[in-house]
C-alpha positions in Angstrom: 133.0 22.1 -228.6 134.3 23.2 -225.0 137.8 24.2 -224.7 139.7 22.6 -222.6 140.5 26.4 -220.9 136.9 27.0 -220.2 136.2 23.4 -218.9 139.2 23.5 -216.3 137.6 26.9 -215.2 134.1 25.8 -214.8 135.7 22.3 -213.3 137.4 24.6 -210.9 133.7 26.5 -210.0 132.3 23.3 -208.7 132.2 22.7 -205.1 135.4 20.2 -203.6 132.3 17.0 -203.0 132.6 16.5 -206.8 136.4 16.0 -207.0 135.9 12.4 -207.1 133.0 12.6 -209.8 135.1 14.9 -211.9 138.1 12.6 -211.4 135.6 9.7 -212.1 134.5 10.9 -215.9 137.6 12.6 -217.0 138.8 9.2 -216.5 136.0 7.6 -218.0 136.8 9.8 -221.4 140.1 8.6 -221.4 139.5 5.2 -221.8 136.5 5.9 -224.3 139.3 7.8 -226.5 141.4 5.2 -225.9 139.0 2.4 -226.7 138.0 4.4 -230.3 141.5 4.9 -231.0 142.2 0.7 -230.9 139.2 0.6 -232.9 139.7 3.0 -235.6 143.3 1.4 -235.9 141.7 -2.2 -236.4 139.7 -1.0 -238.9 142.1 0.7 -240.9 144.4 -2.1 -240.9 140.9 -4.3 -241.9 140.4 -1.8 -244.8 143.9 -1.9 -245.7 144.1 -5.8 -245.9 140.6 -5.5 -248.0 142.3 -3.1 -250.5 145.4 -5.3 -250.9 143.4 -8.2 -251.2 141.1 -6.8 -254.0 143.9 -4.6 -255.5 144.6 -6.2 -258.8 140.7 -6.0 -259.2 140.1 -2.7 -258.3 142.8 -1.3 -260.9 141.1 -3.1 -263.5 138.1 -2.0 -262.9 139.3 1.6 -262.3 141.5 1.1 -265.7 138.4 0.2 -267.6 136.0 3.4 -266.4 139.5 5.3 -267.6 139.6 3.7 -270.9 135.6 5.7 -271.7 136.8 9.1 -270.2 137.2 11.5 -273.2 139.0 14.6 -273.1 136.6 17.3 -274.4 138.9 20.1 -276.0 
């Protein structure tokens, strides 16, 4: 991964007729973070939901696969 250091210098190498390009995509990755960052929320509230939907379930289940671990001493 680029650092954001090195970018800005090569950014700065380019000639001034791709300003509006550069302007253009760093824009661009903005709203793509932006976008992933709503997305990834949404699905950890979904996940969240799921797990406190199932969560009576899934500790009996997990309290069952407890009750045939041995300790071996």
């Amino acid at each position: 991964m680029t650092s954001q250091s090195v970018l800005q210098r090569e950014i700065e190498t380019l000639p001034p007729k791709y300003f509006n390009e550069v302007v253009n995509f760093v824009e661009y990755l903005q709203k793509k973070a932006q976008q992933e960052a709503v997305e990834m929320a949404a699905a950890g509230k979904r996940d969240k939901e799921l797990i406190n939907r199932y969560a009576d379930e899934l500790n009996k289940e997990m309290e069952d696969v407890l009750s045939y671990q041995t300790l071996d001493i």
